[in-house]
mmCIF file of the N, C-alpha and C atoms, coordinates in Angstrom:
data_MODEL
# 
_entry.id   MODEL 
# 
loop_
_atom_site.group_PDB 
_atom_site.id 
_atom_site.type_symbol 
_atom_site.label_atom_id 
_atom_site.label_alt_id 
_atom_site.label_comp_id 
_atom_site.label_asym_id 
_atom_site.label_entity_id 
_atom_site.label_seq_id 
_atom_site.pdbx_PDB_ins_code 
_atom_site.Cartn_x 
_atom_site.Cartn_y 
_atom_site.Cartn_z 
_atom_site.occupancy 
_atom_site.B_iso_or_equiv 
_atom_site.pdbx_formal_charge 
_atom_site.auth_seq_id 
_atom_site.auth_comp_id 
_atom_site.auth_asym_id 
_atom_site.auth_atom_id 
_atom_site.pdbx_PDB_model_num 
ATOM 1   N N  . UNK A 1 1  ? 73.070 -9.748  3.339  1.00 0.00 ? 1  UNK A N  1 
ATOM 2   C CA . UNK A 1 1  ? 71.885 -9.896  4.139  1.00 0.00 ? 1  UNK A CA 1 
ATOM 3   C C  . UNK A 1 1  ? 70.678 -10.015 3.210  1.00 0.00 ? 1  UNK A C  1 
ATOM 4   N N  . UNK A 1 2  ? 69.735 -10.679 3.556  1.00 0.00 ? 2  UNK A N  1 
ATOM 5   C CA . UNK A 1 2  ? 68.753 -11.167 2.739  1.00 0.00 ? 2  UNK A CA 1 
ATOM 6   C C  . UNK A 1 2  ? 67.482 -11.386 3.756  1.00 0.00 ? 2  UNK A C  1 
ATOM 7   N N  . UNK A 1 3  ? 66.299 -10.811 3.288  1.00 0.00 ? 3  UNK A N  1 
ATOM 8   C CA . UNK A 1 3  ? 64.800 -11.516 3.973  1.00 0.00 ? 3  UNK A CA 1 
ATOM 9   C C  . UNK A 1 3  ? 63.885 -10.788 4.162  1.00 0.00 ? 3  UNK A C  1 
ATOM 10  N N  . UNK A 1 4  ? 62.595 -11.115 3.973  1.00 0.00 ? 4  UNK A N  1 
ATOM 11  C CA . UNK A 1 4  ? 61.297 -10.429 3.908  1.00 0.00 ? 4  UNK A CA 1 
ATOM 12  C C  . UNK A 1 4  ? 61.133 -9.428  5.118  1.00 0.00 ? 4  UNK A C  1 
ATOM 13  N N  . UNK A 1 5  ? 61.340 -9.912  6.514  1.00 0.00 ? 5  UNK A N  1 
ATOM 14  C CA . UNK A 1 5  ? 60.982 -9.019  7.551  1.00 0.00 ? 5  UNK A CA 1 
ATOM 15  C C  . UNK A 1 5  ? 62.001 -7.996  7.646  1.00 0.00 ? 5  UNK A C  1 
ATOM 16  N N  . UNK A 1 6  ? 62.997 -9.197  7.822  1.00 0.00 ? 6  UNK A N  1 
ATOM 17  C CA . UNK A 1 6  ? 64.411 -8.441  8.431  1.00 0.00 ? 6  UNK A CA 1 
ATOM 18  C C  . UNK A 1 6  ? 65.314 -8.496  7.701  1.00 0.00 ? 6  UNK A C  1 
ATOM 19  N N  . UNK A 1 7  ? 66.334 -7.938  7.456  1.00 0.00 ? 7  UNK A N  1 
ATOM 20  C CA . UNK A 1 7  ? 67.498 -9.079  6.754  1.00 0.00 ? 7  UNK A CA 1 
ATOM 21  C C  . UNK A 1 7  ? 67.788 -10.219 7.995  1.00 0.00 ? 7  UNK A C  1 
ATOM 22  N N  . UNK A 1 8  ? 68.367 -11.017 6.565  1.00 0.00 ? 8  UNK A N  1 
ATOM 23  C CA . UNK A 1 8  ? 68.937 -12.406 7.586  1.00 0.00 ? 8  UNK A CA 1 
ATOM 24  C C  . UNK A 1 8  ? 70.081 -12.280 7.265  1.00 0.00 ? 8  UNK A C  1 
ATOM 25  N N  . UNK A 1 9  ? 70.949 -13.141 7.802  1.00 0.00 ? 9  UNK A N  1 
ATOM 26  C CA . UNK A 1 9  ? 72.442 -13.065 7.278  1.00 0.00 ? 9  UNK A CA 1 
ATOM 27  C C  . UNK A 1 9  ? 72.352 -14.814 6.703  1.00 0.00 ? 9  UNK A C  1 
ATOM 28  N N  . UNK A 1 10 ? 73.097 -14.746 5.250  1.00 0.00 ? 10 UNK A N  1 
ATOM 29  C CA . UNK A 1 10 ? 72.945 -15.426 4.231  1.00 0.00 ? 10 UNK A CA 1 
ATOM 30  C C  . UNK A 1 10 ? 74.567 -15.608 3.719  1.00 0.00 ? 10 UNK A C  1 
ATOM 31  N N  . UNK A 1 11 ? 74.981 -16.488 3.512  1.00 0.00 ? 11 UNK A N  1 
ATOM 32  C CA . UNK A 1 11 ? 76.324 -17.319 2.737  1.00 0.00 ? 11 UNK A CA 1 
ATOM 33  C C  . UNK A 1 11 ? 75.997 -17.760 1.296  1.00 0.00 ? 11 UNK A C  1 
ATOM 34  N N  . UNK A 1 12 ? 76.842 -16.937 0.612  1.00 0.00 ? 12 UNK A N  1 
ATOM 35  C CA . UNK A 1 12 ? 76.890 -17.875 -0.854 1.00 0.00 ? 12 UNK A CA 1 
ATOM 36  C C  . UNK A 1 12 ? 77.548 -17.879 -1.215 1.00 0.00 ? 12 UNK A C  1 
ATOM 37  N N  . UNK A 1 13 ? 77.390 -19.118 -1.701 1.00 0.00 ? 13 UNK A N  1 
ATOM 38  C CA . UNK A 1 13 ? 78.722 -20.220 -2.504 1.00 0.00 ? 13 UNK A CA 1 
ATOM 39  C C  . UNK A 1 13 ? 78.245 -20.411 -3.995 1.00 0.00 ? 13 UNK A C  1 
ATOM 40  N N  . UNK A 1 14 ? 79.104 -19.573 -4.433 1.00 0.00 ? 14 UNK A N  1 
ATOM 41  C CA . UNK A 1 14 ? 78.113 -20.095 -6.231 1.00 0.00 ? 14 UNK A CA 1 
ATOM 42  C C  . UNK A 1 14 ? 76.865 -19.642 -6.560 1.00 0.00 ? 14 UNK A C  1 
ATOM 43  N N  . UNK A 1 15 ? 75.493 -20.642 -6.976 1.00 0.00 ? 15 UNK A N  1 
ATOM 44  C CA . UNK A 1 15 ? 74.573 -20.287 -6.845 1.00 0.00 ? 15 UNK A CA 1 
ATOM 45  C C  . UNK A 1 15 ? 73.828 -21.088 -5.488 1.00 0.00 ? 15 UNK A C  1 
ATOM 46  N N  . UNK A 1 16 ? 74.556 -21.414 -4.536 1.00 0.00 ? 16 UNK A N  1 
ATOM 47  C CA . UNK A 1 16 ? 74.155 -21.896 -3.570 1.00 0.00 ? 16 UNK A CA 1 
ATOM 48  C C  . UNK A 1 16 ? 74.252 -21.208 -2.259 1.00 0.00 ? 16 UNK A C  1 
ATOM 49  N N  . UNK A 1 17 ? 73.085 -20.803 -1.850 1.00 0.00 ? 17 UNK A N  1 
ATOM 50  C CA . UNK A 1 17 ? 72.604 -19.972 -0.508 1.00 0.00 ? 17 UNK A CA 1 
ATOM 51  C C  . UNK A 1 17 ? 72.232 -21.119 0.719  1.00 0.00 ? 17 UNK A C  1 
ATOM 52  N N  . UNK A 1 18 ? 73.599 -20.264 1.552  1.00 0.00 ? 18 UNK A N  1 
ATOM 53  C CA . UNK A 1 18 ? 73.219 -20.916 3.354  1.00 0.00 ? 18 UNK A CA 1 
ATOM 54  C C  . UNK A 1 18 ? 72.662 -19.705 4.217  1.00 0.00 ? 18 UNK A C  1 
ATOM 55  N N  . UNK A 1 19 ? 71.523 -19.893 4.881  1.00 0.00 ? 19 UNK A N  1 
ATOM 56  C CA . UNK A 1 19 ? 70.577 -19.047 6.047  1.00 0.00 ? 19 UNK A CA 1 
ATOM 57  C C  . UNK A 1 19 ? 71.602 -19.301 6.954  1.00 0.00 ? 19 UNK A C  1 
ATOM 58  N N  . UNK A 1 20 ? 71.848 -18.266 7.819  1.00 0.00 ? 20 UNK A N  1 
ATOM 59  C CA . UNK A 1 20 ? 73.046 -18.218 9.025  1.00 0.00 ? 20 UNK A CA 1 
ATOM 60  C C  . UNK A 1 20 ? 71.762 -17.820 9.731  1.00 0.00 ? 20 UNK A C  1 
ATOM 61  N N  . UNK A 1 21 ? 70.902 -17.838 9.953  1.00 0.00 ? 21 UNK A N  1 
ATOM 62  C CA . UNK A 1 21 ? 69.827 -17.278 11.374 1.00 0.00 ? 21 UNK A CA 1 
ATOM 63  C C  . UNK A 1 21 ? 70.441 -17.907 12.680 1.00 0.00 ? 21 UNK A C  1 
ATOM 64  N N  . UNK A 1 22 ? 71.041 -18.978 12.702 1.00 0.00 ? 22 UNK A N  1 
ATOM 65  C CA . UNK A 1 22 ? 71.639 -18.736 13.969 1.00 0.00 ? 22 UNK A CA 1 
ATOM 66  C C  . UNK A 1 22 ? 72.571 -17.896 15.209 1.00 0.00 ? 22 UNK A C  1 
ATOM 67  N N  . UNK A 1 23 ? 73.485 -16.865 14.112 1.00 0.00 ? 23 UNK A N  1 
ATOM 68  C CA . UNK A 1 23 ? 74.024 -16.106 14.425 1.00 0.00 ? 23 UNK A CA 1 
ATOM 69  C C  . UNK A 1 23 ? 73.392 -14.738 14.844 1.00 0.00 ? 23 UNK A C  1 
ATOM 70  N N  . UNK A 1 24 ? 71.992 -14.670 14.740 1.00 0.00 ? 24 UNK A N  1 
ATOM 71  C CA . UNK A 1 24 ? 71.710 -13.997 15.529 1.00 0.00 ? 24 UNK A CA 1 
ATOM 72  C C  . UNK A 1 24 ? 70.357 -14.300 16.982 1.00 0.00 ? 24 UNK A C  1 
ATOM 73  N N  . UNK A 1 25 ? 70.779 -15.724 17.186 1.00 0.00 ? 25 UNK A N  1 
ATOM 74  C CA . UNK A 1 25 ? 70.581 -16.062 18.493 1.00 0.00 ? 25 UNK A CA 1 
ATOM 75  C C  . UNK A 1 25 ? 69.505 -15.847 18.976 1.00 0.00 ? 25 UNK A C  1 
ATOM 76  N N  . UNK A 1 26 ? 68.739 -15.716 19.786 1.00 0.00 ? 26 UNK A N  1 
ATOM 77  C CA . UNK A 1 26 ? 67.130 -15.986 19.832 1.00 0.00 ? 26 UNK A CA 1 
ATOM 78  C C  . UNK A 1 26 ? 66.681 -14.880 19.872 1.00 0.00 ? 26 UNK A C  1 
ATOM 79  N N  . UNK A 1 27 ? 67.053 -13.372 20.155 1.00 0.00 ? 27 UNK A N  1 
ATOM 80  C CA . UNK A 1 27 ? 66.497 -12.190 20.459 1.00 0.00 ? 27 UNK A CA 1 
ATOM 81  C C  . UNK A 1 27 ? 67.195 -12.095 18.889 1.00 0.00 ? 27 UNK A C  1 
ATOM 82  N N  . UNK A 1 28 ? 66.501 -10.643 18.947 1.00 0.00 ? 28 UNK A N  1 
ATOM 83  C CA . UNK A 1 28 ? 67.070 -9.548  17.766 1.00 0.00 ? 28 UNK A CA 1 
ATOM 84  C C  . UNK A 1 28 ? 66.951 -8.185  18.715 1.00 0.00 ? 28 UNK A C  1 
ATOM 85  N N  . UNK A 1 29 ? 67.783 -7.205  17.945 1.00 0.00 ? 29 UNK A N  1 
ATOM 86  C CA . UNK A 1 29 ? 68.340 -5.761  18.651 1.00 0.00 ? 29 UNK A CA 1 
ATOM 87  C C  . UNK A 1 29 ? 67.791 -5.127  17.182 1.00 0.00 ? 29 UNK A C  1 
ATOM 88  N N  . UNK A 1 30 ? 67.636 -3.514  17.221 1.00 0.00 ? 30 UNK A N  1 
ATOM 89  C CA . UNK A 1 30 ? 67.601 -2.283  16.181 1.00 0.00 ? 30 UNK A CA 1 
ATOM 90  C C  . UNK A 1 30 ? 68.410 -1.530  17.141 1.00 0.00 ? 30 UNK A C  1 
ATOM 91  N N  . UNK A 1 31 ? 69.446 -0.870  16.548 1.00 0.00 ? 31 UNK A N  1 
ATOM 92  C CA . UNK A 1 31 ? 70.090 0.152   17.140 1.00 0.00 ? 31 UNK A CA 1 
ATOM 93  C C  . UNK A 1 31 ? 69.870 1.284   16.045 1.00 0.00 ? 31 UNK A C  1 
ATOM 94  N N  . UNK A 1 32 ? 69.711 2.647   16.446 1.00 0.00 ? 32 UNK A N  1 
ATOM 95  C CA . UNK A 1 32 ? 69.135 4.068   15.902 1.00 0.00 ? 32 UNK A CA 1 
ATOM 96  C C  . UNK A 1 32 ? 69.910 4.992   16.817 1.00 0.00 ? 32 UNK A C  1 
ATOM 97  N N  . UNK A 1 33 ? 70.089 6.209   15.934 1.00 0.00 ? 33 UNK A N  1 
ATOM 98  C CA . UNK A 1 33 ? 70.429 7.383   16.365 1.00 0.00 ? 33 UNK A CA 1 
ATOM 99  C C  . UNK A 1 33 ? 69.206 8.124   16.923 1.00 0.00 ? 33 UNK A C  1 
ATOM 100 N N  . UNK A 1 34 ? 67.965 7.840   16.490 1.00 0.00 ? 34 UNK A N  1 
ATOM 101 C CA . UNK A 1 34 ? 66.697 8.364   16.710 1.00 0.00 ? 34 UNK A CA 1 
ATOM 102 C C  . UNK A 1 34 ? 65.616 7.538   16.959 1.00 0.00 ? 34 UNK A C  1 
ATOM 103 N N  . UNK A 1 35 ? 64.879 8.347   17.774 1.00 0.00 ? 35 UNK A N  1 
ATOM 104 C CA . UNK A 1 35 ? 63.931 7.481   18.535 1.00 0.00 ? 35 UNK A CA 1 
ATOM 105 C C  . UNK A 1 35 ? 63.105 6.737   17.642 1.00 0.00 ? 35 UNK A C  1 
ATOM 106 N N  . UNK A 1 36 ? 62.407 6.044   17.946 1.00 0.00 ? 36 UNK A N  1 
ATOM 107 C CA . UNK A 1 36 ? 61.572 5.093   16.833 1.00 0.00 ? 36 UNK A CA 1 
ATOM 108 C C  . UNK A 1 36 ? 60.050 4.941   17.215 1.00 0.00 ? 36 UNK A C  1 
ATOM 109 N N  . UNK A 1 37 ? 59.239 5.723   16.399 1.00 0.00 ? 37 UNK A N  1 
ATOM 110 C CA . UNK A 1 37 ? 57.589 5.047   16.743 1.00 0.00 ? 37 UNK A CA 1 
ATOM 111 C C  . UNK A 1 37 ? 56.775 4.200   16.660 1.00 0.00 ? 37 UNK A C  1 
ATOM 112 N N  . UNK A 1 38 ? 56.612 3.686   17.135 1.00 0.00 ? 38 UNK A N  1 
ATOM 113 C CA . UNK A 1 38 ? 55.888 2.719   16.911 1.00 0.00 ? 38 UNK A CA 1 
ATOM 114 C C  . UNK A 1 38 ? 54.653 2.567   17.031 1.00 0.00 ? 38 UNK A C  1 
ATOM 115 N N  . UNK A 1 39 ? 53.588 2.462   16.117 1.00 0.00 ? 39 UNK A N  1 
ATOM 116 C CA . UNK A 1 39 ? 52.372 2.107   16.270 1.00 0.00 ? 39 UNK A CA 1 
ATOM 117 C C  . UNK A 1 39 ? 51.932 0.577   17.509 1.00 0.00 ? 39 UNK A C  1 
ATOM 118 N N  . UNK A 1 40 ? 51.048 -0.053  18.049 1.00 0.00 ? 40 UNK A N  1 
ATOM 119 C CA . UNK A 1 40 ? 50.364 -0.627  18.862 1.00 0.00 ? 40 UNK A CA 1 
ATOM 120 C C  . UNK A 1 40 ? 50.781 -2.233  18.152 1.00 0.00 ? 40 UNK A C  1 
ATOM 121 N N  . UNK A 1 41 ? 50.540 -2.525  16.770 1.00 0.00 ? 41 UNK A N  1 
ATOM 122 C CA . UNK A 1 41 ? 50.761 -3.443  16.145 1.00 0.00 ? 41 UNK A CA 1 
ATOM 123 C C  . UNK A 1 41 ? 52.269 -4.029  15.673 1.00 0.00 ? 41 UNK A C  1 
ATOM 124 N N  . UNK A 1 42 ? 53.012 -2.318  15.424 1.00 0.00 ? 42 UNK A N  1 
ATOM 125 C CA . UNK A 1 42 ? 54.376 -3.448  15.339 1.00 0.00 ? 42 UNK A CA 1 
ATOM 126 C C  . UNK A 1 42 ? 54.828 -3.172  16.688 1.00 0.00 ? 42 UNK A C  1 
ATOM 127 N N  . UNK A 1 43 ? 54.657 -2.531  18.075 1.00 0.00 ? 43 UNK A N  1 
ATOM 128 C CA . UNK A 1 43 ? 54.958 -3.212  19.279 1.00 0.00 ? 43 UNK A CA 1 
ATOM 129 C C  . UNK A 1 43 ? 54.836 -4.211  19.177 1.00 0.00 ? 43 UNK A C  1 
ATOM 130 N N  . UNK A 1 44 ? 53.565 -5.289  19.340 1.00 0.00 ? 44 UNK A N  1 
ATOM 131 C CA . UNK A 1 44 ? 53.428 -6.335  19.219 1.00 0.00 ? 44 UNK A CA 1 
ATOM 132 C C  . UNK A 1 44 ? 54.039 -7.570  18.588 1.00 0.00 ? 44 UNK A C  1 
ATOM 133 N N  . UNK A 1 45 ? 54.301 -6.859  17.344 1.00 0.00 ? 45 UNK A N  1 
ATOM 134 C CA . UNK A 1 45 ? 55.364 -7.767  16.458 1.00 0.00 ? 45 UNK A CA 1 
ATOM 135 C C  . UNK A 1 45 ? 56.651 -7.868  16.833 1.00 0.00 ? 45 UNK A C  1 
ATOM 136 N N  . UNK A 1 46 ? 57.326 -6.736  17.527 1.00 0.00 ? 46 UNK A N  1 
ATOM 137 C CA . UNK A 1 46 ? 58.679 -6.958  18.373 1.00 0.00 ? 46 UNK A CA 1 
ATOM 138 C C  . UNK A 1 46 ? 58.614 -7.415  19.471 1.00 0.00 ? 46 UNK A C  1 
ATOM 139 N N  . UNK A 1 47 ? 58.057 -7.496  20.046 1.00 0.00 ? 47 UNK A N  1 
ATOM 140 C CA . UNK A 1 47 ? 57.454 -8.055  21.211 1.00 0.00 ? 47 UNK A CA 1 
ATOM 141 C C  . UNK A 1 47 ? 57.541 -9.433  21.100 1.00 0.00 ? 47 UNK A C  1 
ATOM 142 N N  . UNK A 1 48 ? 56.875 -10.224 20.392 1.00 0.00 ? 48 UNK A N  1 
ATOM 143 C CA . UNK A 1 48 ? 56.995 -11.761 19.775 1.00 0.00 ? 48 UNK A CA 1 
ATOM 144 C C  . UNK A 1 48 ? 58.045 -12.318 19.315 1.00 0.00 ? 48 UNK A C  1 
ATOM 145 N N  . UNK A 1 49 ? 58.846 -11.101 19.114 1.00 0.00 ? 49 UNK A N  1 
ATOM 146 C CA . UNK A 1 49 ? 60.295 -11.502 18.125 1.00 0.00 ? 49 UNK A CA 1 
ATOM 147 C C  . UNK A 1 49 ? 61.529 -11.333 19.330 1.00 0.00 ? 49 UNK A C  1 
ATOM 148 N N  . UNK A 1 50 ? 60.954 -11.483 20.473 1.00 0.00 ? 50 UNK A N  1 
ATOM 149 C CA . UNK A 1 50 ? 61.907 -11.073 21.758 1.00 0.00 ? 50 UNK A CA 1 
ATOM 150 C C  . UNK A 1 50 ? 63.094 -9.524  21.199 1.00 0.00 ? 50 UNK A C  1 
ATOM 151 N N  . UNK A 1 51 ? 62.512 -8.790  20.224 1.00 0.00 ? 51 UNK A N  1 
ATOM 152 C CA . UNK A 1 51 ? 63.485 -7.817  20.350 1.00 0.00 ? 51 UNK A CA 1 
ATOM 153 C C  . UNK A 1 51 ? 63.660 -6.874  21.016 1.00 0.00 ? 51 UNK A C  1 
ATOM 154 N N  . UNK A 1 52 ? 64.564 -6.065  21.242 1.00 0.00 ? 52 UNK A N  1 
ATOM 155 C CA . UNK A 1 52 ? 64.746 -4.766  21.905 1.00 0.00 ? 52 UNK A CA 1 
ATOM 156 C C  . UNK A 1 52 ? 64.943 -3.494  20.256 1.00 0.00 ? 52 UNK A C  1 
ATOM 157 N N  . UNK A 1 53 ? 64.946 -2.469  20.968 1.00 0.00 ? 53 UNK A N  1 
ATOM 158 C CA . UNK A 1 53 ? 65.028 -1.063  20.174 1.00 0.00 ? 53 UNK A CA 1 
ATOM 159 C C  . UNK A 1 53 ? 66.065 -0.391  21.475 1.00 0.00 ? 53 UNK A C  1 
ATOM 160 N N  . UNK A 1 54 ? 67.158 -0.315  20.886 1.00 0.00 ? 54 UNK A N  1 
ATOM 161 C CA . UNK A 1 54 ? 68.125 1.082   21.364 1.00 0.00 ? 54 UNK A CA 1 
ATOM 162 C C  . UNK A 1 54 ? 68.636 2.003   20.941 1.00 0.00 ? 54 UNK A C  1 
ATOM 163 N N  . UNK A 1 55 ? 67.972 3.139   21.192 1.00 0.00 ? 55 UNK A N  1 
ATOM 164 C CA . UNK A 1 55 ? 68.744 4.608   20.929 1.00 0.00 ? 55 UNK A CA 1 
ATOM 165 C C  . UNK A 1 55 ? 70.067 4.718   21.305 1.00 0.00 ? 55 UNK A C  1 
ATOM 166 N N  . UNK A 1 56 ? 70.620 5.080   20.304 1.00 0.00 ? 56 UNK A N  1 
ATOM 167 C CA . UNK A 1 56 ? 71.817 5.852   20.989 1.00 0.00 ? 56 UNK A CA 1 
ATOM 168 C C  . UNK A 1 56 ? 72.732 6.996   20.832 1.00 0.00 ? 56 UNK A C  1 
ATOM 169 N N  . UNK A 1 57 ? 73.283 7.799   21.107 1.00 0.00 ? 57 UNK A N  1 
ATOM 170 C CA . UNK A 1 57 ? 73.605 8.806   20.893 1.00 0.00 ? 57 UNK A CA 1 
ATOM 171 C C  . UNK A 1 57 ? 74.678 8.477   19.740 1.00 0.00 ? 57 UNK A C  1 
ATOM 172 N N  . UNK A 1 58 ? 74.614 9.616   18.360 1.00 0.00 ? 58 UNK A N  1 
ATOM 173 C CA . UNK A 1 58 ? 75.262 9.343   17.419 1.00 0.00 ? 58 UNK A CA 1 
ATOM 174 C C  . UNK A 1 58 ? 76.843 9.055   17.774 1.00 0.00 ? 58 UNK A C  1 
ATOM 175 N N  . UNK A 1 59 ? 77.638 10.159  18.826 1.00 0.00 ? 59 UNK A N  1 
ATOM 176 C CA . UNK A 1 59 ? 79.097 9.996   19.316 1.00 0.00 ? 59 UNK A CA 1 
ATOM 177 C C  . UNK A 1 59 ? 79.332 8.513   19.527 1.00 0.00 ? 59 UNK A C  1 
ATOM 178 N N  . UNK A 1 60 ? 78.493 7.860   20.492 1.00 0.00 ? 60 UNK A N  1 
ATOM 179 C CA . UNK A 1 60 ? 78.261 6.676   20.929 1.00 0.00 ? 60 UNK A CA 1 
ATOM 180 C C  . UNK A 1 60 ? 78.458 5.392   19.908 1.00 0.00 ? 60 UNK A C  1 
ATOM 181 N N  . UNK A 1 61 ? 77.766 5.910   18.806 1.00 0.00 ? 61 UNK A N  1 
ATOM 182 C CA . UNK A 1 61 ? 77.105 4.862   17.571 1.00 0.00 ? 61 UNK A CA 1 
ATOM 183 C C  . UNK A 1 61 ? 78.396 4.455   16.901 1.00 0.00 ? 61 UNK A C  1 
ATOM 184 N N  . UNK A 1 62 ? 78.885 6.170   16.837 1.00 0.00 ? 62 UNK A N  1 
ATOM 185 C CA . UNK A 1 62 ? 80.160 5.830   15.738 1.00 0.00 ? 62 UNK A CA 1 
ATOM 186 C C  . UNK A 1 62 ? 81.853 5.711   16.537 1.00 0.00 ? 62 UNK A C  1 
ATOM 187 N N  . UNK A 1 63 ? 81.581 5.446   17.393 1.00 0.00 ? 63 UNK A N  1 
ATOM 188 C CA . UNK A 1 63 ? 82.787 5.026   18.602 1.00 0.00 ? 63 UNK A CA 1 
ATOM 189 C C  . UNK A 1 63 ? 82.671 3.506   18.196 1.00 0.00 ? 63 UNK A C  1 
ATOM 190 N N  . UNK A 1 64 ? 81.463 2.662   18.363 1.00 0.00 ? 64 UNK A N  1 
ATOM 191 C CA . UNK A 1 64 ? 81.529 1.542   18.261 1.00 0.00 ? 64 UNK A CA 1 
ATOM 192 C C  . UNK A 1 64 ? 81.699 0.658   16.651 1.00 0.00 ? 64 UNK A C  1 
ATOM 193 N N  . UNK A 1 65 ? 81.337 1.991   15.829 1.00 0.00 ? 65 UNK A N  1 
ATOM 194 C CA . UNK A 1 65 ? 81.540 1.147   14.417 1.00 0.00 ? 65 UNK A CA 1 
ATOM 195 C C  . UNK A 1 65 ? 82.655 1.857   13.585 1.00 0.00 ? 65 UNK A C  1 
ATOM 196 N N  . UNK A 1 66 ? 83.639 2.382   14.678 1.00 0.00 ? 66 UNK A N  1 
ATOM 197 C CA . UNK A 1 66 ? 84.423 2.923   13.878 1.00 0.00 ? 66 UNK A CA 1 
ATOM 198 C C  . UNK A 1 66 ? 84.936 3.854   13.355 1.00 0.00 ? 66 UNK A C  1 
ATOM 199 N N  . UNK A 1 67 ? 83.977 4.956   12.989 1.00 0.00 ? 67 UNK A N  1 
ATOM 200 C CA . UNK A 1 67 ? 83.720 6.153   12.106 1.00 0.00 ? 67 UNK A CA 1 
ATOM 201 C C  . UNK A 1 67 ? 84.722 7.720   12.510 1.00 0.00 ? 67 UNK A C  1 
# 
């Protein structure tokens, strides 16, 4: 993963880099064990970026990745 805001998801071949930003499709998600604050300004910035923020309970978190 690679990128200034966010990571992006990135392919390399050699010294040759492919941007996969399509794979994550027009929204973006943050998933957290803990709640997240946000100041007025980066609302705004997620907001523009069609993302969501979901909490979730740690049992929850690590059911789905495995752990």
């Amino acid at each position: 993963m690679a990128g200034s805001i966010f990571p992006q998801p990135s392919e390399w071949k050699g010294w040759n880099a492919e941007r996969l930003d399509a794979l994550l499709g027009k929204d973006f998600c943050i998933v957290s064990k803990k709640e997240i604050d946000l100041n007025s300004e980066q609302k705004e910035f997620y907001e523009k970026i069609n993302s969501k923020i979901f909490v979730l309970e740690e049992s929850i978190l690590n059911a789905v990745l495995g752990v």
